[in-house]
C-alpha positions as CSV (number, residue, x, y, z in Angstrom):
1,X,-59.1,3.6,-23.5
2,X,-56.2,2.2,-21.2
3,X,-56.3,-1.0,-19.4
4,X,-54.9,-1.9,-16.2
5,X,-54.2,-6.0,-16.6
6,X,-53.1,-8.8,-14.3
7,X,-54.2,-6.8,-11.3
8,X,-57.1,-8.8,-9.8
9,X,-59.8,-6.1,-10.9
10,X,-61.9,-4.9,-13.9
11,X,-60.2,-2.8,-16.5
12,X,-59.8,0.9,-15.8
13,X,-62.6,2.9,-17.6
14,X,-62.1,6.7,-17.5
15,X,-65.0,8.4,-14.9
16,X,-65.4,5.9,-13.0
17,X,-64.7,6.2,-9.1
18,X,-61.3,6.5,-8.6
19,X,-61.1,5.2,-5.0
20,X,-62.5,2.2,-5.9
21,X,-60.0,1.7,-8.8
22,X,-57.4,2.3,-6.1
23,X,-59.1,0.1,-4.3
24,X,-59.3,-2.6,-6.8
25,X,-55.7,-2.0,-7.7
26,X,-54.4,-2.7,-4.5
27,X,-56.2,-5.8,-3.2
28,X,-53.6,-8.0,-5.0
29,X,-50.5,-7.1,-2.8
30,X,-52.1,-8.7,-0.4
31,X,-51.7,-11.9,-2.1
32,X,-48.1,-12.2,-1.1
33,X,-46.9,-16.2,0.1
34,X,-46.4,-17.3,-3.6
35,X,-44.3,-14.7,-5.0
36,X,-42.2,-14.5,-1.4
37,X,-41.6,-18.3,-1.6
38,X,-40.8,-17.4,-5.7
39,X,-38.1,-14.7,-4.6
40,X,-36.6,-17.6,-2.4
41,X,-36.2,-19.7,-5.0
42,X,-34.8,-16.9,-7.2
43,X,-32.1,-16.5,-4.4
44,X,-31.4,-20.0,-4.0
45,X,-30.7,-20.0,-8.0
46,X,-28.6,-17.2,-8.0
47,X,-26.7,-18.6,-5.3
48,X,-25.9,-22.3,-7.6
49,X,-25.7,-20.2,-10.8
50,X,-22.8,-17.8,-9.4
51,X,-21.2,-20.7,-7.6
52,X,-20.7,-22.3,-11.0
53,X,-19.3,-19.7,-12.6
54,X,-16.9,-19.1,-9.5
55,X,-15.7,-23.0,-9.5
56,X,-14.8,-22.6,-13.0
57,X,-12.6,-19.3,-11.5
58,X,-11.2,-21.7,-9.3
59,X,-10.3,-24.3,-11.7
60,X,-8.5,-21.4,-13.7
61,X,-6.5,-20.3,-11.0
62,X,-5.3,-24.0,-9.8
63,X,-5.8,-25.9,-12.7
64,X,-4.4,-23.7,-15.7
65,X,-2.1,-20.7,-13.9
66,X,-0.6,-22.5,-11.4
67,X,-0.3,-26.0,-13.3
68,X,1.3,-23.9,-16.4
69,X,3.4,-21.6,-14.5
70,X,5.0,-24.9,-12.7
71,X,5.5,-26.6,-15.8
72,X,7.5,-23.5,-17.0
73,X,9.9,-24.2,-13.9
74,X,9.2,-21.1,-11.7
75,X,10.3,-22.5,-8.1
76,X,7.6,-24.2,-5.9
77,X,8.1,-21.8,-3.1
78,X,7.0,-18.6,-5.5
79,X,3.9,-20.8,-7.0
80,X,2.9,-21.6,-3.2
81,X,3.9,-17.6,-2.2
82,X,1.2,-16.5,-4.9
83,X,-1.4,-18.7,-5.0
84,X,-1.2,-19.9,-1.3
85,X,-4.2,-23.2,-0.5
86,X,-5.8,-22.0,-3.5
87,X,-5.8,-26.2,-4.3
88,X,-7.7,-26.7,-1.1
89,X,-10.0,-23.9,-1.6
90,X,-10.8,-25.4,-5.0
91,X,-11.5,-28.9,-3.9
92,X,-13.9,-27.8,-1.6
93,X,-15.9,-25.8,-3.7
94,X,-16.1,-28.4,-6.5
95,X,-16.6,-31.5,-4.8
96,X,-18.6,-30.2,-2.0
97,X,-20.3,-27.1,-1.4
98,X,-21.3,-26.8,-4.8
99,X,-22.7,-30.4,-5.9
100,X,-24.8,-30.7,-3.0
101,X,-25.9,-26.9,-3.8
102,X,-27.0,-28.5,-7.4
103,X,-28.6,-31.3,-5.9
104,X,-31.2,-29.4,-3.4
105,X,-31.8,-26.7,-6.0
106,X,-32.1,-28.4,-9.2
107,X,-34.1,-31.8,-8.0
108,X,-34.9,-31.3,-4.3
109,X,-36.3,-27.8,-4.1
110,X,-40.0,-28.5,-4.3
111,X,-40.0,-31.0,-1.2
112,X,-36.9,-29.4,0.8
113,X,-36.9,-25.5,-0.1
114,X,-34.1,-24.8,1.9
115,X,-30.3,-24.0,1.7
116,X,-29.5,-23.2,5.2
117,X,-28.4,-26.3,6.7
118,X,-26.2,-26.6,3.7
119,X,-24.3,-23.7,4.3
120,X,-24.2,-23.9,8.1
121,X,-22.9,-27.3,7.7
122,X,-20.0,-26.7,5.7
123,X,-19.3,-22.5,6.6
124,X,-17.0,-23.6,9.0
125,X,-14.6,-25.0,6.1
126,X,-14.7,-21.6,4.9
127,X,-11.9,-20.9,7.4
128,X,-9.4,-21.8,4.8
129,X,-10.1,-18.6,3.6
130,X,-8.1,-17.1,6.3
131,X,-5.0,-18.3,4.9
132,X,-5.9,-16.9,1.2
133,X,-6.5,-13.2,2.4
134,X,-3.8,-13.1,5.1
135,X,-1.1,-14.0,2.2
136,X,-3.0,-11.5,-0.3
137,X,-1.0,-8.5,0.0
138,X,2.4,-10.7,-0.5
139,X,1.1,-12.5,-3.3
140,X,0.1,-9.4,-5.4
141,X,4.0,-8.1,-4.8
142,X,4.8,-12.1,-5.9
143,X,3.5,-11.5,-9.0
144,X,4.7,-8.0,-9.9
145,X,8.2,-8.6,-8.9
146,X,8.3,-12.0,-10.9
147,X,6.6,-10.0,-14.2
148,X,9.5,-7.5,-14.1
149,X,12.4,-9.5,-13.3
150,X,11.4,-13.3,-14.9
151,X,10.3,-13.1,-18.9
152,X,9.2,-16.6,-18.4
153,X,6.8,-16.0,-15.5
154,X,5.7,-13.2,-18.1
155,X,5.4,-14.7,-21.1
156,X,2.9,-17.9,-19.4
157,X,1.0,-15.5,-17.5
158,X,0.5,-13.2,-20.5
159,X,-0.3,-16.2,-23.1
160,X,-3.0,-17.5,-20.4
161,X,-4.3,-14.3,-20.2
162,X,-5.1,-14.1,-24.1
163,X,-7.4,-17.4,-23.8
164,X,-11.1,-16.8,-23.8
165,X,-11.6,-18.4,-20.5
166,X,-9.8,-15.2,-19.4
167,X,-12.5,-12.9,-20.1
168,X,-9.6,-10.4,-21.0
169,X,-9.1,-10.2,-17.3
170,X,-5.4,-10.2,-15.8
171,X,-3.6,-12.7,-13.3
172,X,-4.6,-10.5,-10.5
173,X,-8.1,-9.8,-11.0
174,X,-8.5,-13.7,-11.0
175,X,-6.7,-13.8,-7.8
176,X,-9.0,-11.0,-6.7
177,X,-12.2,-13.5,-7.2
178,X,-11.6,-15.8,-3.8
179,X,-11.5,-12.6,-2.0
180,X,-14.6,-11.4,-2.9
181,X,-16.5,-14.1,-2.7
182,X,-17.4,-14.9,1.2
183,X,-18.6,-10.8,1.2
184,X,-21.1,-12.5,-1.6
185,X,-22.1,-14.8,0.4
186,X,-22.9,-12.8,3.2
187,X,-24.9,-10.5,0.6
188,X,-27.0,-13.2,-0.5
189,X,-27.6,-15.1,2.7
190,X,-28.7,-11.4,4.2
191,X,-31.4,-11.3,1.2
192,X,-32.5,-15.0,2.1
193,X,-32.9,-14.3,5.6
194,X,-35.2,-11.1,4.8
195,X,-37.7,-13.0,2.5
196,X,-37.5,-16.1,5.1
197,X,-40.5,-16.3,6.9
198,X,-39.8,-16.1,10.9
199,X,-41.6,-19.6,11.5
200,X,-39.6,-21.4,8.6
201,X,-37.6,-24.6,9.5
202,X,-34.5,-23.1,7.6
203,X,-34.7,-20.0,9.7
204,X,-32.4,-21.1,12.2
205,X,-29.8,-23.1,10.0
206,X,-29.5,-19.9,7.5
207,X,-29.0,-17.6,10.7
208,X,-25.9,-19.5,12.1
209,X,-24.1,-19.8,8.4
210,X,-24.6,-16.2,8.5
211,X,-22.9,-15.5,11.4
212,X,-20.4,-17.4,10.6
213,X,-19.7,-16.3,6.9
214,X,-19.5,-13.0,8.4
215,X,-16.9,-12.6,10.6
216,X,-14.7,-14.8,7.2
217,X,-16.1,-11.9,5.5
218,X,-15.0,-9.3,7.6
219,X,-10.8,-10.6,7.0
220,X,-12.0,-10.0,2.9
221,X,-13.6,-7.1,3.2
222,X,-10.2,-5.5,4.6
223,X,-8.2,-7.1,2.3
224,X,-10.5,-5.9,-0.7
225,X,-9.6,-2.6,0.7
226,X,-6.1,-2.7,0.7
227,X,-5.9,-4.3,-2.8
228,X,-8.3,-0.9,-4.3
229,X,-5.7,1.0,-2.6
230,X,-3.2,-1.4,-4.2
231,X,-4.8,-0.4,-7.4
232,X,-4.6,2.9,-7.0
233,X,-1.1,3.1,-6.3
234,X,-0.9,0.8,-9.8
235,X,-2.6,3.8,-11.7
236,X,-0.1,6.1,-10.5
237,X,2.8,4.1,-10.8
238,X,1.7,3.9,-14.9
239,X,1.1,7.6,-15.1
240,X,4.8,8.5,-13.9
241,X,5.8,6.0,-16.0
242,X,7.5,4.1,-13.8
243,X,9.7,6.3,-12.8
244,X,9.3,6.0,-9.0
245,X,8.7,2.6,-6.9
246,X,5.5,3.2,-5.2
247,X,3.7,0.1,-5.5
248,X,4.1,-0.7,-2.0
249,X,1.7,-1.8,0.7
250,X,3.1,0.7,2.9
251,X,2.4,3.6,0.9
252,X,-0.9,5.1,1.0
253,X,-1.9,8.2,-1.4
254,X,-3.6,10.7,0.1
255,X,-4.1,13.4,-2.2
256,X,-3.1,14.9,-5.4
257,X,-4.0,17.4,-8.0
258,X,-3.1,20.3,-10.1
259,X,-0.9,23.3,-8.5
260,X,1.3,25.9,-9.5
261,X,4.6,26.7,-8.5
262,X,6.1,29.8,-7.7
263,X,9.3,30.5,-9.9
264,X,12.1,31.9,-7.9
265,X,13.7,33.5,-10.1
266,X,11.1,35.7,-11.8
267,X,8.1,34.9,-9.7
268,X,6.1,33.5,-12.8
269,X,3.1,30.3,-12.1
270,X,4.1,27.0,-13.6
271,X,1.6,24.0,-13.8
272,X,3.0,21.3,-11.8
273,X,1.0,18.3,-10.2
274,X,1.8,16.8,-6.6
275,X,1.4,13.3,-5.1
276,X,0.8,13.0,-1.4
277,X,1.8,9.7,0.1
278,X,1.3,9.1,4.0
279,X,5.2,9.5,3.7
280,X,6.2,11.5,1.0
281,X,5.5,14.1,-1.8
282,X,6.0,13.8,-5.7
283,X,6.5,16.6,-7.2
284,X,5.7,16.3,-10.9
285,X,5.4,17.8,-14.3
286,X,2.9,17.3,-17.4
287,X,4.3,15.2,-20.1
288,X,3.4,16.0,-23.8
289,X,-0.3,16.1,-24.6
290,X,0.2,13.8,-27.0
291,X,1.3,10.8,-24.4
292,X,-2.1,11.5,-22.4
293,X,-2.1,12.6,-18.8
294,X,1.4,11.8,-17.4
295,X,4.0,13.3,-15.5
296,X,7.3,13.2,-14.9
297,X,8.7,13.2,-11.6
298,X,10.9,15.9,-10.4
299,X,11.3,15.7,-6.8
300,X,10.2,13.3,-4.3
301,X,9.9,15.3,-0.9
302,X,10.2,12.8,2.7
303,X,7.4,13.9,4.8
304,X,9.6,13.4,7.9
305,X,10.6,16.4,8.8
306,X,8.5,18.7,6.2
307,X,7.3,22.1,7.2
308,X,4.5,23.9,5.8
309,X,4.3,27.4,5.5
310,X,1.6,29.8,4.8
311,X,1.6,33.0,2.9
312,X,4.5,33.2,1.6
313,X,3.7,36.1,-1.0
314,X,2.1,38.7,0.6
315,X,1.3,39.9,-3.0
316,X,-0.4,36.8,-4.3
317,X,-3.8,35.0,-3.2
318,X,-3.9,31.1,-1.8
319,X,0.2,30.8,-1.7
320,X,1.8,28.2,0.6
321,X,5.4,26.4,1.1
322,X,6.7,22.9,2.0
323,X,10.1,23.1,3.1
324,X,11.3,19.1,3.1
325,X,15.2,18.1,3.6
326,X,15.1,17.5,-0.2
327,X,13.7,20.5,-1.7
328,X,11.8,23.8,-1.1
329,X,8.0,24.4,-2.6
330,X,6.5,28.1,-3.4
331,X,3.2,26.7,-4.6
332,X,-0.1,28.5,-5.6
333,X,-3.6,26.8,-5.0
334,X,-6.5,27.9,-7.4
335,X,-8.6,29.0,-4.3
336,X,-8.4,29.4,-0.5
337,X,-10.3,26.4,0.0
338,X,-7.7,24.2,-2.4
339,X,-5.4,25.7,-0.2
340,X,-6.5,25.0,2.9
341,X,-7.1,20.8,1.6
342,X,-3.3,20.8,0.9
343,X,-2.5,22.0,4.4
344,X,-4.9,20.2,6.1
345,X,-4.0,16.9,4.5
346,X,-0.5,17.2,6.4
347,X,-0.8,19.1,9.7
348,X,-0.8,16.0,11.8
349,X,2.7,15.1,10.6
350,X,4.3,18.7,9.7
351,X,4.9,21.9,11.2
352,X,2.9,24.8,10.5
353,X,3.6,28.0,10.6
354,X,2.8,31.5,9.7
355,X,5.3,33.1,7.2
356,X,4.4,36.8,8.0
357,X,7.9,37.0,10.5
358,X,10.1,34.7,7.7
359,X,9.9,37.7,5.1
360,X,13.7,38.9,6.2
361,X,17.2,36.7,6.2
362,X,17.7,35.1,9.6
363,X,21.5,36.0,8.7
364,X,21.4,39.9,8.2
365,X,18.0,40.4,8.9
366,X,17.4,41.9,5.1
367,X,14.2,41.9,3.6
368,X,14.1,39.6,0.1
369,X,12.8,41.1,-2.9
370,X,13.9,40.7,-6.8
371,X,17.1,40.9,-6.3
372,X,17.8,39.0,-2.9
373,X,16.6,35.8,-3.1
374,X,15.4,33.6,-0.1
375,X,16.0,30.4,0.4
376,X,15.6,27.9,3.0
377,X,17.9,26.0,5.6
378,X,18.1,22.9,5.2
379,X,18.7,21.9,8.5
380,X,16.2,24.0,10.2
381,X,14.1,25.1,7.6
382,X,14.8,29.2,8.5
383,X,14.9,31.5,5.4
384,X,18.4,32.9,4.2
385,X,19.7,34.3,1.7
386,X,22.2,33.6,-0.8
387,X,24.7,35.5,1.0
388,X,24.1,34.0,3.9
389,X,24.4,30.3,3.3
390,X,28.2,28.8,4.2
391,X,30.3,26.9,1.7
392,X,32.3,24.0,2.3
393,X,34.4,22.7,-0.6
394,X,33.5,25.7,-3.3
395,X,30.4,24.3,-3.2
396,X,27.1,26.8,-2.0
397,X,25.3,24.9,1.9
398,X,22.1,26.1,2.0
399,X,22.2,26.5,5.8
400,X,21.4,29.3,8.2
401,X,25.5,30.4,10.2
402,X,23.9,28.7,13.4
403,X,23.5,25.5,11.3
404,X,27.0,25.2,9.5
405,X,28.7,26.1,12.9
406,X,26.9,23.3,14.2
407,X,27.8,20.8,11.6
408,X,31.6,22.1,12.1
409,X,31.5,21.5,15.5
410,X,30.5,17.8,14.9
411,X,33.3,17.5,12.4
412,X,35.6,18.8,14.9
413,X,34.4,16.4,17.2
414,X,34.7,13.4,15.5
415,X,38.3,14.2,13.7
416,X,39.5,13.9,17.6
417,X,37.7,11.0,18.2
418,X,39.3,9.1,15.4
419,X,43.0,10.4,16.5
420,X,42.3,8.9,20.0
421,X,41.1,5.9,18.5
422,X,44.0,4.6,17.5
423,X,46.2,5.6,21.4
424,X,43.1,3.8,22.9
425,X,42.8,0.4,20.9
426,X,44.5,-2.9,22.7
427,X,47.7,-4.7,21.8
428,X,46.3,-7.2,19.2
429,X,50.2,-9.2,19.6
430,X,50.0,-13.0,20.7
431,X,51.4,-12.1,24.3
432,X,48.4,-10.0,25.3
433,X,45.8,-12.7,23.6
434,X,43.7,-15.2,24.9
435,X,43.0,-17.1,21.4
436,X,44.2,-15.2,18.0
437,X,45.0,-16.0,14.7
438,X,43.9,-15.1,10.8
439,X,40.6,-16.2,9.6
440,X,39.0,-15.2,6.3
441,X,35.7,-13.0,6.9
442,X,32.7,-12.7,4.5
443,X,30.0,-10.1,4.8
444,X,26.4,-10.9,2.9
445,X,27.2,-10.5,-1.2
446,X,31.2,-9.7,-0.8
447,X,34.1,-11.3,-0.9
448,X,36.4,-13.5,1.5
449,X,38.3,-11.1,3.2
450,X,41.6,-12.2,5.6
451,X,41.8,-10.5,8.8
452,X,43.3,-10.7,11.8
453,X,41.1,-12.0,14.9
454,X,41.9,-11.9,18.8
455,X,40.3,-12.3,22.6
456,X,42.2,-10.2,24.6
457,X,42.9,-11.4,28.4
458,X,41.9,-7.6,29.2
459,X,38.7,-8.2,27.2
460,X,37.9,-11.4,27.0
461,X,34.2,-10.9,26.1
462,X,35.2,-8.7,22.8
463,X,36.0,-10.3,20.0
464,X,38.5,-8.0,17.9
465,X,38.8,-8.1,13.7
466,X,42.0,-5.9,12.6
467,X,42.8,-5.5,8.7
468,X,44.4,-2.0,7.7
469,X,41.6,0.6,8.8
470,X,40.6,1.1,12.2
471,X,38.9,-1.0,14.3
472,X,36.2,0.3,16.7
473,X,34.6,-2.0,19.5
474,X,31.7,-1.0,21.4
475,X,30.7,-3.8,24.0
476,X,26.9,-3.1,25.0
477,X,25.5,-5.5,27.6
478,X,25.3,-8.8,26.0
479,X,26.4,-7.2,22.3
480,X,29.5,-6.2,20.7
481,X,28.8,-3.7,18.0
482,X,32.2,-3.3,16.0
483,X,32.2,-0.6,13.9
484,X,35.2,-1.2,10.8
485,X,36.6,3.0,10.2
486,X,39.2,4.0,7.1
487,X,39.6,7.5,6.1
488,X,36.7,8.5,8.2
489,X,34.1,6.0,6.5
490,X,32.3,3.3,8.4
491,X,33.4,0.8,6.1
492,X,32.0,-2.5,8.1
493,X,29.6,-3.6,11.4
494,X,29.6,-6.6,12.8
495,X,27.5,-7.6,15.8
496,X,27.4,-10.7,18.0
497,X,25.4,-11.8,21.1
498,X,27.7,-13.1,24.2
């Protein structure tokens, strides 16, 4: 025989009515004002247990990291760039918010169930946090650059890190804690105001801290974001190894995923794996089993500029180009809708196109095949073929005849520009000058350089700097843009406001 106990009725006893077992087991949900005022209570002590264990984050991150890495003689301004008012934030939260959260819980409860007025009397210090998250982004690329380049800043951080009151948890993920917590806050006062009666003195008090712990936890919920995207980029950085410096705020991944690429000599399918950035492509290749799943970077594509092509084997399903200023892509997707993701994932900043009219060399109009290779302009993207593409110095241009005309034309202009240069620049000689004279010139991270410096009575607004190359002025409005030439290199610019 089975019993149904603690529900307000008799115990169950099989044929007996079954509604009025239902009946009987539902009556006690109607019970409800002592559990509800329970589940407050429950809140209220999650609240003061978590805050705890979040002071004693705080105390890490001021009181250990920041006192140790200090101590080690890593300049003020990097401790303040990384952990920011993290003192203040701390202060507050220990002598404040969360002693007179023990208090009320702990030996006030039964006569002042409340922690509303609490909250909506000191949410308003919580603004401090705006400081924290707005200087987040910069303090993670603090710490990273200071791990690589400092074995000092290392060797504390990685010693603290070891300690038990680490929890095994890195520098970062401590820094992380701050950020997350006002979204907690938010979570838990939501939950408080659900179980809240409507006619409860605290009902009022709890709404205002809400609404203002959420628009604090609105700045953290966006900075949360950026750091899982910060993570993200983290993961990828370790799986290439390091070989490429994409743990930038700026750089956002996209996609990525196995492919296969097209050989262009013999047409076979190679397993490659591509990252796509908001601004670039990494074109990668599996490392050894052994080492787990890594790649090693081949190519890294700029997305400026890119084309994508479809089709570009009429002989073989789900094929698809990108044609970028670095390198040119025959890739392979495993099915139409892969390929279609890869395409899609671009359009907005590339050009596509179809590539049933590019089977044939823009030069001599030739179809390709085994023996006749295409490949593409790098200029304009069109398809060529070997035969086609210009040389310049015994070495092969890939570019289209148009294209390497063009760049002639250019050259040819700009050799008669620097010829005329020199019939065109002023009479630097003491007669013709306002004010001259030599003065030694430094540019950021060279050397003292003498050079002789003149105001012309012609052009008194333009300040000329003469050593043995050419000296270009160009006066716009209120700047002067000089422009330093030798042997057809742009060797120095120097600017100034007038």
């Amino acid at each position: 025989m089975k019993h149904v106990c603690g529900l307000g009725g008799e115990a169950g006893v099989p044929g007996e009515n079954p509604r009025i077992h239902r009946e009987n087991m539902q009556t006690p949900y109607r019970k409800v004002p002592c559990s509800e005022a329970q589940k407050l209570l429950n809140i209220a002590k999650e609240l003061l247990h978590t805050e705890e264990a979040y002071v004693k984050r705080l105390n890490l991150l001021d009181q250990v990291f920041c006192t140790k890495l200090t101590e080690a003689g890593i300049p003020q301004e990097v401790i303040t760039g990384i952990f920011s008012n993290i003192s203040s934030i701390y202060c507050f939260h220990d002598k404040f918010l969360l002693p007179e959260l023990k208090t009320r819980i702990t030996g006030e409860w039964d006569s002042n169930p409340r922690i509303g007025d609490i909250l909506q009397k000191l949410a308003p210090f919580m603004k401090m946090y705006g400081e924290y998250v707005k200087n987040f982004d910069r303090a993670m690329d603090l710490v990273n650059t200071w791990t690589q380049r400092s074995s000092q800043f290392k060797s504390v951080v990685q010693n603290i890190q070891k300690q038990d009151v680490c929890g095994n948890l890195t520098l970062q993920h401590h820094m992380l804690e701050p950020v997350q917590r006002i979204p907690r806050y938010e979570l838990l006062l939501k939950d408080y105001l659900k179980k809240l009666p409507s006619d409860a003195p605290d009902q009022k008090d709890a709404a205002k801290a809400l609404e203002l712990i959420s628009t604090a936890a609105n700045h953290s919920n966006a900075a949360i974001r950026k750091m899982e995207k910060m993570h993200k980029l983290l993961e990828v950085y370790e799986r290439l190894g390091g070989e490429e410096d994409i743990v930038n705020p700026a750089n956002e991944l996209i996609k990525e995923g196995h492919i296969k690429k097209m050989s262009a000599k013999n047409g076979t399918a190679q397993d490659r794996y591509l990252y796509l950035f908001n601004n670039m492509v990494l074109y990668c290749v599996p490392k050894l089993r052994l080492m787990g799943q890594k790649f090693s970077v081949r190519e890294r594509i700029d997305i400026a500029g890119m084309e994508v092509q479809e089709n570009v084997k009429q002989n073989l399903p789900h094929t698809f180009a990108i044609i970028g200023k670095q390198r040119s892509l025959e890739l392979q997707a495993r099915t139409a809708e892969e390929k279609e993701d890869w395409i899609q994932a671009r359009i907005p900043s590339s050009i596509h196109t179809n590539m049933k009219e590019k089977q044939t060399c823009k030069g001599c109009n030739e179809s390709f095949n085994f023996t006749k290779r295409k490949h593409h302009c790098k200029t304009c993207g069109a398809a060529i073929c070997a035969k086609c593409s210009k040389t310049s110095d015994n070495k092969t241009s890939r570019v289209c005849p148009e294209c390497f005309e063009a760049s002639l034309t250019v050259e040819n202009h700009t050799d008669q520009r620097r010829k005329a240069a020199p019939e065109r620049q002023p009479s630097l000689t003491a007669e013709n000058c306002l004010l001259s004279g030599y003065l030694q010139v430094q540019e950021k991270g060279k050397s003292w350089t003498k050079m002789w410096v003149a105001v012309t009575k012609t052009e008194p607004v333009v300040l000329y700097l003469q050593s043995s190359a050419q000296v270009i002025v160009l006066c716009l409005h209120n700047t002067v843009i000089m422009l330093t030439v030798h042997a057809g290199k742009i060797l120095r610019l120097v600017r100034f406001l007038i």
